[in-house]
N, C-alpha and C positions, 0 to 999 in steps of 0.2 A: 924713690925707687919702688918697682913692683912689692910690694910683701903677699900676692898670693888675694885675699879677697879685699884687701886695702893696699894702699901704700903709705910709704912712711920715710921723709928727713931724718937729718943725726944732724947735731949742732959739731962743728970741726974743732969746737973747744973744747965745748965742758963733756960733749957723747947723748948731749940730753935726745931725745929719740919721739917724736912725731907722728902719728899717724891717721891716715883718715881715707874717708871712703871714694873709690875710682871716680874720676868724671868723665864715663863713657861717653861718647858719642853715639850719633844714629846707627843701628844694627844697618849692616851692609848684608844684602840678603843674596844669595846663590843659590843655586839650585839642587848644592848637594850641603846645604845649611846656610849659617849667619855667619857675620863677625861683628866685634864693635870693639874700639880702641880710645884707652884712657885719655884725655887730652892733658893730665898731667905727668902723667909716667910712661906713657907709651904702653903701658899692658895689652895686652889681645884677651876677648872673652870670643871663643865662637865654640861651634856646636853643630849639630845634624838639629835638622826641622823636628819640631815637637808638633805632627800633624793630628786634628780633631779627625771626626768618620766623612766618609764622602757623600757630600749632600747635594742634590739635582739643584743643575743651574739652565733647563732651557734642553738646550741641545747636545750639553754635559753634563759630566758632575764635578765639583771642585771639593779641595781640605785645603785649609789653612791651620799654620804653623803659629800656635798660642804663645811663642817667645815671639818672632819678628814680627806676623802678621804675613810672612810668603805667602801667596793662595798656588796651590797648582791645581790644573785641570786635566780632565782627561774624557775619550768616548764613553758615552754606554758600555757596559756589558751585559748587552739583554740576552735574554735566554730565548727560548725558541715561543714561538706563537700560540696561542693558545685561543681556538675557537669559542666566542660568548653564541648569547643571544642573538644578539643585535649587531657580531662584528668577528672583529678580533683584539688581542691584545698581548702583552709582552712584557716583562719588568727587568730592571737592571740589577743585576746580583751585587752591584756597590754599593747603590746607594738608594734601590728602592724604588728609583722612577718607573711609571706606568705610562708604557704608549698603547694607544689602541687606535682604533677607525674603521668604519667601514669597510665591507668584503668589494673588492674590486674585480668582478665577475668579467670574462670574457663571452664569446659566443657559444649559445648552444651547439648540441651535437651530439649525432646521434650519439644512444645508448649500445647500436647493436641486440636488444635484447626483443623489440617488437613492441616494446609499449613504454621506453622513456627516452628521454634527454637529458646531457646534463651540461655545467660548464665548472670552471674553476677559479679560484679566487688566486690572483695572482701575486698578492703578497703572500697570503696564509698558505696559499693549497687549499685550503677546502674547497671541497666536491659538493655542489648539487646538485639535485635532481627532481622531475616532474614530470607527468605524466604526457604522451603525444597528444596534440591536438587534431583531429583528422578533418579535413573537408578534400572532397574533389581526388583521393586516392593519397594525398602528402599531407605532412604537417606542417601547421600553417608555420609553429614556430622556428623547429631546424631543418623542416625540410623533407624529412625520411618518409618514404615510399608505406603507406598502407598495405602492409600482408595480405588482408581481407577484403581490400575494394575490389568490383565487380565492375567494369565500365557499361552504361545502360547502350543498349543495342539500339543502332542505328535507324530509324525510320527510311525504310526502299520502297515504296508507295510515291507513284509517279502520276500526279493525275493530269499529264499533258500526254498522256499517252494512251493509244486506240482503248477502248473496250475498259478505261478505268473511271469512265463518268454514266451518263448517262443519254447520250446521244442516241434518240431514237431511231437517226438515219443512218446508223452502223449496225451491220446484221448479226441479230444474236445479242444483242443489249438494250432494243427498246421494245415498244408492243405491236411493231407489225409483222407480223406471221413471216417466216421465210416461205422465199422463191418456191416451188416446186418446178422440175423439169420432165411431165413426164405430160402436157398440154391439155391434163382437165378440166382445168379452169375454162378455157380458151373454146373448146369442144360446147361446152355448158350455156356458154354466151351466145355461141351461134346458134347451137339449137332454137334459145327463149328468144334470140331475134325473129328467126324463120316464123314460130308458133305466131310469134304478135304478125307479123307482114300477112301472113294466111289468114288470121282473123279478120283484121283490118277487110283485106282484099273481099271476104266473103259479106260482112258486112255492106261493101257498097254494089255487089251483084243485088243483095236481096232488097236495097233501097229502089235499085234502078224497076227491078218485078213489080213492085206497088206501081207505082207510076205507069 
């Protein structure tokens, strides 16, 4: 019969009295402790889990109960993120664990302020930023409209058109004198015609007189 941390016979004759220590069986584990059962008295030993601290297992953390060996597990309890160098990172207030990794930046976009961009890390939140790059009036990288750009003015210089080359046979663009209309020219010509016909003429009277 049970006696408590042994058990113990009694002889039905003489009373002589016996005793010796439990032959438990395997601890039968549960979740809100153990049990384990004498295989010669039937005694019951159980108990709540005697759990160690929670130690990182991967994608958890687990304690195991130093009497059975139960393990239980549970999520993280990370705390909020915390911007490095090179990333971010984050640790579990159970047991310790350290996750980090790279910032995972979305698209730039405008600052609104005239001279930045920025984008944001969409585990962490963090915010960067960096200066516009300008060509051609936008930035090449989010886009935003240059404040300052000046658009270079158009060349209107048509050289299919009258009076914008050099064609001498268009009046008033090359080197021959304009027209007059008032018939000096014309007057001038007849005259030195007349003079030469007269000379000529008087020339072949005075030939004919020799003769």
């Amino acid at each position: 019969t049970d006696a408590g941390s042994e058990h113990k016979k009694t002889c039905s004759v003489c009373g002589y009295t016996e005793t010796a220590a439990h032959s438990f069986g395997a601890w039968i584990k549960t979740k809100d402790g153990h049990k384990r059962t004498c295989a010669d008295c039937g005694a019951v030993d159980e108990g709540k889990h005697t759990f160690g601290n929670w130690t990182d297992a991967g994608s958890e953390h687990k304690k195991t109960c130093s009497v059975c060996g139960y393990t239980e597990t549970a999520a993280h309890s990370f705390g909020d993120w915390t911007v490095t160098k090179d990333g971010h990172e984050r640790t579990c207030a159970d047991c310790g664990a350290a996750m980090s990794g790279a910032h995972e930046y979305g698209t730039w976009t405008d600052a609104k302020d005239g001279k930045n961009h920025t984008h944001t890390c969409s585990v962490c939140g963090d915010k960067a930023e960096e200066g516009h790059t300008y060509k051609d009036g936008a930035c090449t990288v989010c886009g935003a409209k240059d404040p300052s750009y000046v658009p270079p003015t158009p060349d209107t210089t048509d050289t299919d058109k009258p009076g914008a080359g050099t064609d001498t046979n268009t009046p008033g663009t090359g080197s021959v004198p304009p027209q007059t209309s008032d018939g000096t020219g014309v007057t001038l010509w007849i005259v030195l015609l007349a003079v030469s016909v007269a000379g000529a003429a008087s020339a072949i009277l005075a030939s004919k007189k020799r003769i």
